[in-house]
C-alpha positions as CSV (number, residue, x, y, z in Angstrom):
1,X,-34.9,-60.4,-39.0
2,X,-34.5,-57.2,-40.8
3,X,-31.9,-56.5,-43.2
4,X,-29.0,-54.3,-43.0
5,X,-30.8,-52.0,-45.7
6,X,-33.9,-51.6,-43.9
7,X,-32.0,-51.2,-40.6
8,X,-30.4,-47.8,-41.9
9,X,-33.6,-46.6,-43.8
10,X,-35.1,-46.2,-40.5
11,X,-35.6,-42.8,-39.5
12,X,-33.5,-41.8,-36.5
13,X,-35.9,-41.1,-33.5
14,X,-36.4,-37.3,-32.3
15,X,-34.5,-37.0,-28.8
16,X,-36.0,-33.7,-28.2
17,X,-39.6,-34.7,-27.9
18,X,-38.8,-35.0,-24.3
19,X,-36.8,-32.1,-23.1
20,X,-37.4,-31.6,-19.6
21,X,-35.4,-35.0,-19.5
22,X,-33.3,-35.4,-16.3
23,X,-30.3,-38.0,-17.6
24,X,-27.2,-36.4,-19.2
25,X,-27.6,-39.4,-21.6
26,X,-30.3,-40.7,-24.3
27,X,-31.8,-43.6,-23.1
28,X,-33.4,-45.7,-25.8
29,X,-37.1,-46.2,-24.1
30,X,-38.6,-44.0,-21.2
31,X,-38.3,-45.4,-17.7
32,X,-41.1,-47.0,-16.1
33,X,-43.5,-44.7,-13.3
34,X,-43.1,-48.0,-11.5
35,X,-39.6,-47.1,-10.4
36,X,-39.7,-43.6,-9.2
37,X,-37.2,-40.9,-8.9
38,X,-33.6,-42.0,-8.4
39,X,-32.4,-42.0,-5.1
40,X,-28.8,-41.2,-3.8
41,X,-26.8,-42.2,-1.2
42,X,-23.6,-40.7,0.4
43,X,-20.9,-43.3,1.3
44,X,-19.3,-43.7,4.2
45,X,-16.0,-42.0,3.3
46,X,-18.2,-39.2,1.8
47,X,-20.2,-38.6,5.2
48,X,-16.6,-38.3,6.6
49,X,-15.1,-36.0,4.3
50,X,-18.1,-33.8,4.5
51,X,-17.4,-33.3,8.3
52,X,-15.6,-29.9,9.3
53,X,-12.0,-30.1,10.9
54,X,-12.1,-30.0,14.6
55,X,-9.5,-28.0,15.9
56,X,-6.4,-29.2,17.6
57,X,-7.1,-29.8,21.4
58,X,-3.9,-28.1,22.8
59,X,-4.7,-25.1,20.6
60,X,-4.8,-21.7,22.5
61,X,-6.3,-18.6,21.0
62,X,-4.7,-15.2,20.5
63,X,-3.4,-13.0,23.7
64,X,-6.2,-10.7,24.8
65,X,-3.2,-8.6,24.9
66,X,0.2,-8.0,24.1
67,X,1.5,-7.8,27.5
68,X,0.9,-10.5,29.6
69,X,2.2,-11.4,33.4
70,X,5.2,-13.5,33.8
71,X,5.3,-16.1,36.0
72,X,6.7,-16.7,39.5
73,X,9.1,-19.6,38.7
74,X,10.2,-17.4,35.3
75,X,11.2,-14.7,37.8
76,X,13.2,-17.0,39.9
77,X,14.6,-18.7,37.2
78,X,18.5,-19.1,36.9
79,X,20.4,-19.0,33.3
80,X,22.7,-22.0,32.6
81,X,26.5,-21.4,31.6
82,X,25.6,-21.9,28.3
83,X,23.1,-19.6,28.2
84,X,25.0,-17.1,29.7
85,X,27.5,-17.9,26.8
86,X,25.2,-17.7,24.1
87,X,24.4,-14.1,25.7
88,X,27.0,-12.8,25.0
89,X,27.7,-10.1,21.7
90,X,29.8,-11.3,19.1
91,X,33.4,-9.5,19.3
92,X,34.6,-8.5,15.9
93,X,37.3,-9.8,14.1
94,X,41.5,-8.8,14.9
95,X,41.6,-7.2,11.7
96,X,38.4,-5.8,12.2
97,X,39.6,-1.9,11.4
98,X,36.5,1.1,11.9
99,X,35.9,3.7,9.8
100,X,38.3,6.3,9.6
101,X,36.4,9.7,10.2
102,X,35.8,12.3,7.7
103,X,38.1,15.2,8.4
104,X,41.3,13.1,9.5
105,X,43.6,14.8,11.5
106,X,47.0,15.8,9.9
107,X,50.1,15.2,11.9
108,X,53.2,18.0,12.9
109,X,55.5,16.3,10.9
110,X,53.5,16.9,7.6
111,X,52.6,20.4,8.5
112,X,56.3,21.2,8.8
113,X,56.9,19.5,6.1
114,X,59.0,21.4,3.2
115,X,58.4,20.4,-0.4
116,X,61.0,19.3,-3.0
117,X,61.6,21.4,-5.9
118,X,60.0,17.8,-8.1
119,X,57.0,18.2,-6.0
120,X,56.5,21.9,-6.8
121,X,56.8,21.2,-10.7
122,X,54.3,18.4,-10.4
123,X,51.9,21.0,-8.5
124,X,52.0,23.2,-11.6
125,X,48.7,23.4,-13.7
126,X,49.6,22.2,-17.1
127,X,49.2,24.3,-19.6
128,X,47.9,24.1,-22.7
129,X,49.5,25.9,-25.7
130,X,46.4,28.0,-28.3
131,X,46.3,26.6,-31.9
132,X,47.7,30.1,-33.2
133,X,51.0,29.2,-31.3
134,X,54.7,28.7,-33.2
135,X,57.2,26.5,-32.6
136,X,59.2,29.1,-30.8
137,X,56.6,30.6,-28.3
138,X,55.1,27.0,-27.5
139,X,58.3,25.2,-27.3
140,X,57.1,22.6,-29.6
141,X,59.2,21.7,-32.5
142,X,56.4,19.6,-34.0
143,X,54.4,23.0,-34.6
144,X,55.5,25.0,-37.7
145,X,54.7,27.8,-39.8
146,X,53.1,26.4,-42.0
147,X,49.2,26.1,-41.0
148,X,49.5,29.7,-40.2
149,X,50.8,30.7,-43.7
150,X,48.2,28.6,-45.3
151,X,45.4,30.0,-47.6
152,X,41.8,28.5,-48.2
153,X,40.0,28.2,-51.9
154,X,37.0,30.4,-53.1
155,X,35.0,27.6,-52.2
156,X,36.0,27.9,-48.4
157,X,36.1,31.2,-48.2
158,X,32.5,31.4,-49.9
159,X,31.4,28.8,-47.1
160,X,32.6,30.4,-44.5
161,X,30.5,33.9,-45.3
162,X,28.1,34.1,-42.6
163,X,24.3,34.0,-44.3
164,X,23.2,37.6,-44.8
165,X,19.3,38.7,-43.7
166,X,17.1,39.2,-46.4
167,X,16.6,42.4,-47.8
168,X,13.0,42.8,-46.8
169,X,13.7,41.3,-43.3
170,X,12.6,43.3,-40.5
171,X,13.4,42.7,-36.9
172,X,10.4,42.1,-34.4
173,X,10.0,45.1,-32.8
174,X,10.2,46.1,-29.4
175,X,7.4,45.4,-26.5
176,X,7.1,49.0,-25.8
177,X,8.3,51.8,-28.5
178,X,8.5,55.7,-28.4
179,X,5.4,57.3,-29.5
180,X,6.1,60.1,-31.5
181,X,5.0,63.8,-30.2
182,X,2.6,64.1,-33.4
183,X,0.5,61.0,-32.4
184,X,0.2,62.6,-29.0
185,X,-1.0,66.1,-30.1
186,X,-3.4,64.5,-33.2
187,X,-7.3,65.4,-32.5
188,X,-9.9,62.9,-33.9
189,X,-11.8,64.2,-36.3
190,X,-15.6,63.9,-36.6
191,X,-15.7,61.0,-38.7
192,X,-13.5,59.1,-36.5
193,X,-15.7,59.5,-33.2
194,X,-18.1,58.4,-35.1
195,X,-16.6,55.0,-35.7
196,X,-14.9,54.9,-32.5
197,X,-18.3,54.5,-31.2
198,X,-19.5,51.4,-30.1
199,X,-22.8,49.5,-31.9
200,X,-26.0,50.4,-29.7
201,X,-27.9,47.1,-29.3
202,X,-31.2,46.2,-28.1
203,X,-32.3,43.5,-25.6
204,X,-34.5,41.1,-27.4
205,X,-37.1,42.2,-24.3
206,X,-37.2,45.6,-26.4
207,X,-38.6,44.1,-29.6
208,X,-35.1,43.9,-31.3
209,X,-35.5,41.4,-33.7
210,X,-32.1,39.8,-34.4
211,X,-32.7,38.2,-37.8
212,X,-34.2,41.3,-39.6
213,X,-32.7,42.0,-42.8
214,X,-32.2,45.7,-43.8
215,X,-33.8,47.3,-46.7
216,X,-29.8,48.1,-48.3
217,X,-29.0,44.6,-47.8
218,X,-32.5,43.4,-49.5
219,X,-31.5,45.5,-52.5
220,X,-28.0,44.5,-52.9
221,X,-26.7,42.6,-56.0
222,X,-23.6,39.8,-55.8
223,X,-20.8,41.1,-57.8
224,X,-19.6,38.2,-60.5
225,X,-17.1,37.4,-58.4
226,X,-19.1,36.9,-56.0
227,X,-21.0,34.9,-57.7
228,X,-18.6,32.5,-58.7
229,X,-17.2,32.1,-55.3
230,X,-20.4,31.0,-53.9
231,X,-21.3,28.3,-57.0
232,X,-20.5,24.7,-55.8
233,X,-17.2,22.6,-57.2
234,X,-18.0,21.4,-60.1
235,X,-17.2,17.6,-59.4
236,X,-19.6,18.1,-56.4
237,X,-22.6,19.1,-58.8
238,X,-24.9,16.3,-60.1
239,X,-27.3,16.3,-62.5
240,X,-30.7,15.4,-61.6
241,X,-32.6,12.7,-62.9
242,X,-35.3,13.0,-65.5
């Protein structure tokens, strides 16, 4: 019998040498050809649940359509007392009260009706006495004087000055404005028409040549201020390598 040592020194045997293996499980030796493939079986209870539901034998299928003839003995039929009290609408309650209607009608009696003098002061609008108001005109003896006499500190007064415009402010100016009789009467001169013109330009069917650069501009030399404009940042510059 082999010892416990040489039972774990053993190599463990390689499972996928056979990988179009069927079992979900590792078996420790290869079945026998003698055998043959498994065979299965369905049970009993298994042949019986695999059987569809048969349907109900009193089951009738939809109308063909929603109206169908009545019968003869429905016709002649005869409703029972307690049919003919189960027929009948539900009275509302006694205290049951309907809606009273929108524009209700007012009676003589408060047409003719003559209001007291309590009523006609209860009708007035009160009215509400302005801040500026004394004691006297408002008939309010807790108002007094005194707020209206009273005078603010040069702080206040400084915070209460409206902010004045700047002085090189200028208004947007109106969508359309005068034009003045000398603009009207003014006569272009030469120079002007000149300019007013619009560029002439060639189609490129007509030998133009878009990206020819003129003699003038071949000739001209960048000014030193140009010059430094156009030189890169100097943290973007870097140095080559020898």
């Amino acid at each position: 019998m082999a010892s416990r040592i040489e039972a774990l020194a053993r190599p463990k045997p390689n499972l996928l040498k056979y990988p179009d293996r069927r079992s979900v499980y590792w078996l420790d030796a290869l079945p026998s050809e003698k055998n043959g493939p498994t065979t299965f079986a369905l049970s009993p209870r298994l042949s019986q649940l695999c059987q569809f539901r048969r349907l109900n034998s009193s089951f009738q299928e939809d109308r063909p359509s929603p109206v169908w003839t009545v019968s003869t003995a429905a016709l002649r039929a005869l409703p029972s007392e307690r049919l003919q009290v189960l027929a009948r609408p539900q009275a509302p309650s006694l205290h049951w009260m309907p809606d009273r209607p929108l524009v209700s009608e007012v009676s003589e009696a408060v047409l003719r009706a003559v209001p007291s003098a309590r009523v006609c002061q209860l009708a007035q609008p009160k009215r509400l006495a302005p801040l500026w108001a004394s004691a006297e005109t408002s008939g309010d003896p807790s108002l007094s004087e005194a707020p209206r006499c009273a005078g603010v500190s040069p702080r206040i007064d400084l915070l209460a000055t409206p902010k004045a415009e700047h002085r090189l402010y200028r208004p947007d100016r109106d969508v359309a404005w005068p034009v003045p009789r000398s603009a009207r009467a003014a006569v272009a001169s030469d120079r002007l028409l000149v300019l007013a013109k619009p560029r002439a330009r060639r189609a490129l069917s007509d030998g133009c040549d878009p990206y020819r650069v003129s003699s003038p501009a071949r000739r001209a030399q960048a000014t030193p201020r140009t010059l430094e404009l156009s030189a890169p940042l100097a943290r973007k510059q870097r140095q080559k390598k020898a």
